[in-house]
MIKOLLO-166838 format. One line per 8 residues: for each residue x, y, z of C-alpha. Coordinates in pm, whole numbers, plus 50000, padded with zeros to 5 digits. Layout:
X,Y,Z; ...
//
This chain:
48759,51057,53218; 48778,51321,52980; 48873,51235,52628; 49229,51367,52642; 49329,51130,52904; 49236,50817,52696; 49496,50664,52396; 49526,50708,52090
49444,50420,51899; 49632,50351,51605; 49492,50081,51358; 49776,49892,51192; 50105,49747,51344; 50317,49774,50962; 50601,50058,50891; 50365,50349,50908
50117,50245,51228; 50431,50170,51441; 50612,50518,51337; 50277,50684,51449; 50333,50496,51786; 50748,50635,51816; 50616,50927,51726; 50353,50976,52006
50553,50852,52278; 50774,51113,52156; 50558,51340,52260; 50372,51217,52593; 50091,51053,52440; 50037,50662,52507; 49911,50484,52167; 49732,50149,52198
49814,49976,51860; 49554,49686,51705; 49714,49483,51488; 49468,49208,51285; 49762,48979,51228; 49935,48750,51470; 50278,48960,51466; 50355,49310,51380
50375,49400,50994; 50222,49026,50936; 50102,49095,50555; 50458,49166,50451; 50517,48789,50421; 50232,48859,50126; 50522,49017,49926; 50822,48914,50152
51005,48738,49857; 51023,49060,49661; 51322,49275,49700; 51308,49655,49760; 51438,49853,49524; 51495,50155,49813; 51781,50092,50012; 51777,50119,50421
51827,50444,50444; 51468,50520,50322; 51295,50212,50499; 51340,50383,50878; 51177,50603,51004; 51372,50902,51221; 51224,50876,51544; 51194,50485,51568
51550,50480,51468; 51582,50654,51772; 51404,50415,51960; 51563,50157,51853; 51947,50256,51860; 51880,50333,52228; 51796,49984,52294; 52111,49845,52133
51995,49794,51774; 52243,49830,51514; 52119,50001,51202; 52149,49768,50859; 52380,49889,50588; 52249,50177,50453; 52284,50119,50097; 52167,49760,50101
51845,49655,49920; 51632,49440,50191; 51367,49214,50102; 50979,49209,50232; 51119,48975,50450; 51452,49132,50574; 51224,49448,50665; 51015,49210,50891
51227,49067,51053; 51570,49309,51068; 51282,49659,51109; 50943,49555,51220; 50959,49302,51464; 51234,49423,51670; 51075,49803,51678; 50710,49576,51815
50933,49443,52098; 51053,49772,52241; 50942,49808,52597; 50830,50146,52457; 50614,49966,52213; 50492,49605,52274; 50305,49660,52588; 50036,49893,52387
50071,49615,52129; 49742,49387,52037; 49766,49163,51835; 49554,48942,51628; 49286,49177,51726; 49112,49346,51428; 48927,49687,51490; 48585,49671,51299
48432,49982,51319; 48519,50323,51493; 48269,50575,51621; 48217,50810,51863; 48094,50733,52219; 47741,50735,52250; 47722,50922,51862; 47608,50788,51579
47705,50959,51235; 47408,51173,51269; 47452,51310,51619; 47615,51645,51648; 47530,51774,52037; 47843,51708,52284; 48009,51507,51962; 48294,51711,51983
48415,51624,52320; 48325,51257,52277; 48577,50969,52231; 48628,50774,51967; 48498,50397,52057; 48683,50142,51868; 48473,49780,51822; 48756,49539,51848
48709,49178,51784; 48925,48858,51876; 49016,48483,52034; 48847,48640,52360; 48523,48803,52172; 48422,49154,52057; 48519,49461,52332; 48505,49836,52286
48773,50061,52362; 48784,50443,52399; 49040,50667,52214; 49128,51045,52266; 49182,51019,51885; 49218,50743,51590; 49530,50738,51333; 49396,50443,51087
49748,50268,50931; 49558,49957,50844; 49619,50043,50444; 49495,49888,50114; 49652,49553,50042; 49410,49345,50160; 49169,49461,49945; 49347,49491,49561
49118,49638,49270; 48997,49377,49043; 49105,49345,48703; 48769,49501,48538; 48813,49820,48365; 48479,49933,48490; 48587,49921,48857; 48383,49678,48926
48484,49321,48879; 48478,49205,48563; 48191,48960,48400; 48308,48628,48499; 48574,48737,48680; 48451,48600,49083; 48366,48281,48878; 48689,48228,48738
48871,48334,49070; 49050,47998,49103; 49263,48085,48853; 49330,48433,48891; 49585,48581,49207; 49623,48968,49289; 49955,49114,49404; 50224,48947,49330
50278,48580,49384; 50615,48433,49486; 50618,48272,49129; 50934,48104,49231; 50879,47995,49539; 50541,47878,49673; 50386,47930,49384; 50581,47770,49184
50431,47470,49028; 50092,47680,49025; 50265,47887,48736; 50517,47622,48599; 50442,47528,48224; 50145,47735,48207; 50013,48030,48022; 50011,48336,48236
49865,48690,48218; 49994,48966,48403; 49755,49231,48409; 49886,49580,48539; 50148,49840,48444; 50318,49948,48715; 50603,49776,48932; 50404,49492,49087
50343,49397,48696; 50736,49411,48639; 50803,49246,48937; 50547,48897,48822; 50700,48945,48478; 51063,48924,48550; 51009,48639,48745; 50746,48431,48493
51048,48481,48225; 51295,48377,48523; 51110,48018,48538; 50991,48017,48182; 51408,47955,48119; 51383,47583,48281; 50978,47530,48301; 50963,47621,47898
50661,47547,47823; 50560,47837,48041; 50475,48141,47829; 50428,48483,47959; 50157,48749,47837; 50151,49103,47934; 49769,49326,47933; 49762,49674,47984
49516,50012,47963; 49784,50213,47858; 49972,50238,47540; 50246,50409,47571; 50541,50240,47698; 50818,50482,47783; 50568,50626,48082; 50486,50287,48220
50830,50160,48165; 50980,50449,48383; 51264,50683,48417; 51597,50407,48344; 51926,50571,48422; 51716,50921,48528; 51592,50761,48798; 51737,50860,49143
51694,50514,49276; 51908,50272,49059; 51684,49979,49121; 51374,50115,49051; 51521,50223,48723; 51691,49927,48627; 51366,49715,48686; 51238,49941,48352
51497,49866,48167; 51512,49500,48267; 51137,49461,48130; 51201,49706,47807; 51501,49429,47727; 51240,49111,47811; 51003,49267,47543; 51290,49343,47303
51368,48937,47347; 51043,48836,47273; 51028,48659,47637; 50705,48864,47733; 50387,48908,47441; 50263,49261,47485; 49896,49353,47453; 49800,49749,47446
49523,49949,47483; 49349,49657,47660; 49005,49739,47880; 48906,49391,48051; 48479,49342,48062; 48464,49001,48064; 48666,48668,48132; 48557,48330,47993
48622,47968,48073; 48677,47833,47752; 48792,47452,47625; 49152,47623,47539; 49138,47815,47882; 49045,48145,48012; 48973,48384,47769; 48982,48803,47854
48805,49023,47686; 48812,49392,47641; 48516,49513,47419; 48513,49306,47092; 48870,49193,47163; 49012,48876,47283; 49345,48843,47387; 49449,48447,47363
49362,48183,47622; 49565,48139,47914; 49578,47923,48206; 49634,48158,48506; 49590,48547,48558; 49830,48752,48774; 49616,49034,48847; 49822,49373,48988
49589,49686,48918; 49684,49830,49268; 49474,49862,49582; 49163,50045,49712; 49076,50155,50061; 48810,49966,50300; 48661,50258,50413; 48366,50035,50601
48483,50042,50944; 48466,50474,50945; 48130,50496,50775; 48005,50610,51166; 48286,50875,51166; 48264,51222,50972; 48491,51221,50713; 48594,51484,50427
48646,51189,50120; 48789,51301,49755; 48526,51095,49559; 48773,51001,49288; 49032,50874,49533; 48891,50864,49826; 49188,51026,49980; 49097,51301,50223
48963,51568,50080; 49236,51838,50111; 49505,51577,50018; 49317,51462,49670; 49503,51775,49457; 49860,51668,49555; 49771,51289,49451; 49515,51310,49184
49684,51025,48906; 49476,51291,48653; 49658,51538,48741; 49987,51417,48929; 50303,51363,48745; 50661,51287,48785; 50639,51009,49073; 50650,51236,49354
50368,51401,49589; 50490,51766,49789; 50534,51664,50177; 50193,51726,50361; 50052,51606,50702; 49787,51663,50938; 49633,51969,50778; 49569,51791,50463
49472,51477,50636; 49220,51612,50912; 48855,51541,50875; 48522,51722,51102; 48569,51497,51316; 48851,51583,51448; 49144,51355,51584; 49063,51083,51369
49334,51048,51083; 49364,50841,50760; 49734,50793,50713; 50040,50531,50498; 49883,50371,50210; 49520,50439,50288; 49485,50794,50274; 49620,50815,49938
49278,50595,49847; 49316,50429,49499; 49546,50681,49433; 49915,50519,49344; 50177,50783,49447; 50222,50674,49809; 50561,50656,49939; 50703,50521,50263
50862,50800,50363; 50574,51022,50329; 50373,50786,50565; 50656,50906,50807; 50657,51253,50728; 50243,51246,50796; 50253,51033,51117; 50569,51252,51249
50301,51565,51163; 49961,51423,51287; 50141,51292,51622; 50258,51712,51671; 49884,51795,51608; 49787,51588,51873; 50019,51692,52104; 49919,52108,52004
50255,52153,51826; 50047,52349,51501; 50375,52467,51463; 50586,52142,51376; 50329,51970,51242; 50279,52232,50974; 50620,52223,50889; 50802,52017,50639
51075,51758,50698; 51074,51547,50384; 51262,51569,50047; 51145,51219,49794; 51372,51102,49493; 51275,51163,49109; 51132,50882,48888; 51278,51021,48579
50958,51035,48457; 50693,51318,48376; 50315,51225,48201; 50017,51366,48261; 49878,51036,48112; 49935,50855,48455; 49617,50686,48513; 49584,50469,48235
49936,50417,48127; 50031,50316,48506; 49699,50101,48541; 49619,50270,48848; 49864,50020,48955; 49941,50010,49373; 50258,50126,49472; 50479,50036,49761
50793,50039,49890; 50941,49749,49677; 51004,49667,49333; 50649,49574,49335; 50537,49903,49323; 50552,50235,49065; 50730,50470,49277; 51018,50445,49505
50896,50453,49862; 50557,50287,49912; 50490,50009,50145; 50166,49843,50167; 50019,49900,50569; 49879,49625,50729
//
């Protein structure tokens, strides 16, 4: 069998790896999907008690809208704000159970490595017309299976960066991990009494930060003893804070504001300029450090510094890596936090994402590496373009079909004011359309 008769695997069943699979049927090719959870997008019940602050109309992709309106589906209200959990379960789960889609569907089957057929990293004869083998492990054991190519949407929020300014968690940090959560808890729900009439930290600057904040000072108002405490890199506010009433998504703007007006009430104690080295257990309760400075003790952490990609499972592959971001290669200028400003990223897609070996494809929240521009809809735009390359269409795939909302917002000073912090598409994130893939 020669490789272009075998699927393409895509790793990932969340937003992004189940747009790649619309869009390949779209265009003759079969996908075989591996999802490591038990149901399609199964780590958005991580963050399914946040609400989105994008509406519908920039949560669907095009083509599995068209999938899905053929089978009867009726298309949420356009300008409503869904929750983590409304896009499960109104989005996700009923694009998995198209007959287009579920039978190429595995789940709870995690891919563990990719590689080519018979080719290690170092082999170059006949690697060109090998497959990719996928090592796939679950209930019934470890199998390989052979791909004409490899779209990875498995994304980054599975593995968050720590809280260490370094990059590199921070002295005492694994020690003290009982007491410290990344992302962003459901502080009012499950998590409730974990966080009720303690002394909290939220470390982070970007949207996931708001998001913990708002809703520490939401059940500091009837748990008062709780008190709230605020760390980040950065020191100016009005670039963390965001665009307000600039911004072209209300929500995301209003969240800004809602924290600027939190500060101004004294609900939330600010600490700038903070770089975390170490964290000690202390008789008054965990104390951070950065340098010769120690903010005061606390009780719990919220850690929400963003995301970084597992890159493990390629390391057989040949990949083109930024190694700042560890974004593809070609793709690390448009996204570069150094250099990137105003919230947005130009449209790109399989050009910028291709790698030597080609047909294999980092795309949603994991190409963009520890980068924290991603947005949703450019996950579409690049699965929409990589499934044209695949099919020959240079032509479409080369062309762009995206236009992204303003933040408001312009710094150059992004990485340290925005703590690097992970975005998607939720108020949990610093820019309007990101989504964490899972």
């Amino acid at each position: 069998m020669s490789p272009i008769e075998y699927p393409v695997a895509v790793i990932g069943a969340g937003p992004t790896g189940l747009a790649a699979a619309a869009h390949l049927l779209s265009r003759g090719l079969t996908p075989i999907i591996f999802e490591a959870g038990d149901k399609a997008g199964a780590s958005i019940n991580e963050w399914g008690h946040v609400r989105m602050f994008s509406p519908w109309r920039f949560n669907v992709d095009s083509e599995a809208k068209r999938l899905l309106t053929a089978s009867g589906w009726t298309a949420p209200q356009s300008d409503i704000y869904p929750t983590g959990q409304e896009l499960l379960a109104q989005y996700i789960q009923p694009l998995s159970k198209l007959p287009e889609i579920e039978p190429n569907l595995h789940l709870s089957s995690r891919v563990v490595a990719v590689s080519k057929d018979e080719h290690d990293v170092m082999k170059t004869h006949g690697r060109d017309t090998a497959p990719f083998l996928l090592r796939v492990t679950s209930a019934d054991g470890d199998r390989d299976v052979l791909a004409s190519a490899v779209i990875d949407a498995s994304g980054t929020y599975a593995t968050p960066n720590w809280m260490g300014a370094n990059g590199i968690p921070a002295l005492g940090e694994k020690e003290n991990g009982e007491h410290i959560a990344y992302g962003i808890p459901d502080v009012l729900g499950d998590a409730r009494q974990r966080y009720s009439d303690r002394r909290v930290l939220v470390v982070g600057g970007g949207h996931s930060a708001f998001n913990a904040l708002q809703d520490l000072v939401t059940l500091a108002r009837v748990a008062r003893r709780t008190r709230v405490f605020w760390a980040i890199r950065g020191t100016s506010l009005e670039r963390i804070l965001g665009g307000g009433e600039n911004d072209q998504l209300e929500q995301r703007g209003m969240l800004g504001l809602k924290i600027r007006q939190l500060l101004a009430d004294g609900a939330i104690e600010l600490h700038q300029g903070i770089r975390i080295n170490r964290v000690v257990a202390s008789p008054e309760g965990l104390v951070v450090h950065s340098k010769e400075q120690a903010l005061p003790p606390v009780d719990e952490i919220i850690v929400t510094t963003g995301f970084r990609p597992d890159l493990q499972l390629l390391s057989e592959l040949r990949l083109t890596l930024d190694p700042a971001t560890g974004s593809p290669v070609e793709l690390a200028p448009l996204i570069d936090p150094n250099e990137h400003s105003c919230g947005t990223v130009r449209p790109h897609g399989a050009h910028e994402l291709r790698h030597p070996d080609g047909g294999a494809f980092i795309v949603g929240m994991k190409s963009y590496g520890r980068a924290p521009t991603f947005l949703m809809l450019t996950g579409y735009e690049q699965v929409r373009s990589v499934a044209a390359a695949l099919a020959g269409d240079w032509e479409s795939a080369g062309r762009s079909e995206l236009v992204l909302p303003e933040t408001g917002v312009c710094n150059t000073q992004f990485v340290d004011d925005a703590d690097q912090s992970g975005c998607f598409q939720s108020t949990t994130a610093c820019n309007s359309l990101a989504a964490p893939e899972r």
